[in-house]
Every structure is written in structure tokens, then in C-alpha cells.
N, C-alpha and C positions, 0 to 999 in steps of 0.2 A: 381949851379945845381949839386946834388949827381951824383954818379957813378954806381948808383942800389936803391934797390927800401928802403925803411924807414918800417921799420918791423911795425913800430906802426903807417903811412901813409894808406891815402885811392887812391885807382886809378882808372882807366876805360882806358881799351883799344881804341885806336883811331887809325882806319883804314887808316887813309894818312898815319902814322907814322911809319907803318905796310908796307904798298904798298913801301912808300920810301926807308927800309931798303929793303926788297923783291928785290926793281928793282936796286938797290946799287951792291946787290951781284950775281944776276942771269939773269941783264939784262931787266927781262922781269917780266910781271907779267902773272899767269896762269888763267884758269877760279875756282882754286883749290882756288887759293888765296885770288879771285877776291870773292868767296862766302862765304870765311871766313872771309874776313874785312866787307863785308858787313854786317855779322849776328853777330857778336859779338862789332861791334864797339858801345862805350858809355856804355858796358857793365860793370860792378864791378867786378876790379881784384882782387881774394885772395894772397895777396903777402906771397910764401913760404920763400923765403930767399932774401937774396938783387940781388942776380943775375935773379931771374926766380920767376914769378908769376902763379896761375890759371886761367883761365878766363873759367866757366861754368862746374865749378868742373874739368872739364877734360882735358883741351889744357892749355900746358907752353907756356906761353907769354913772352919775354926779357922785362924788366925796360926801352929799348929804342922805346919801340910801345906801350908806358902808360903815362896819365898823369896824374899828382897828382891834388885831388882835396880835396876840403875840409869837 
């Protein structure tokens, strides 16, 4: 498993992986959170660099709430 995302890799955001970092670092999840994983999950992330992706043009995603697909 890389450490960020494959410039030339396809992904999609996946809302557990999302929610798990979320409640990792702040405990808890909000209803902020809770309607962003849900509206974007399985979504196609555009990967800018290997640390940070797009998901719907507009919201940075981390390489650790994506998974690569083919």
C-alpha cells in the first residue's frame, strides 16, 4: 500500500474511511461530516498530487478516505 495517491491511479472516495479518520482525530462525527460522506462517497477523485485529491471539483480529499480502483 502507497503512502498517497498514484498521479496516474483512478479513486473514489469512501465515506467509512472518511468517518474513521473524522472520529480518529475529533472523536466524534458531526451532521457536517455525516452529509459529506454521504454525498460524495463512491464518488471519482481527481488526484492533484499524492498527498491531496479533488472530489467534485471543489473539496480536498486525503489519499487515506480513497480507494484505488481500476
Amino acid at each position: 500500500m502507497s503512502l498517497g495517491f498514484d498521479k496516474d491511479g483512478k479513486y473514489i472516495f469512501v465515506k467509512d474511511k472518511y468517518f474513521e479518520a473524522v472520529k480518529k482525530s475529533q472523536g466524534k462525527i458531526t451532521s457536517v461530516e455525516k452529509s459529506f460522506g454521504a454525498k460524495y462517497d463512491g464518488k471519482r477523485v481527481k488526484v492533484v498530487n499524492e498527498n491531496s485529491g479533488l472530489v467534485d471539483g471543489q473539496y480536498y480529499v486525503n489519499y487515506s478516505w480513497c480507494e484505488k480502483v481500476d
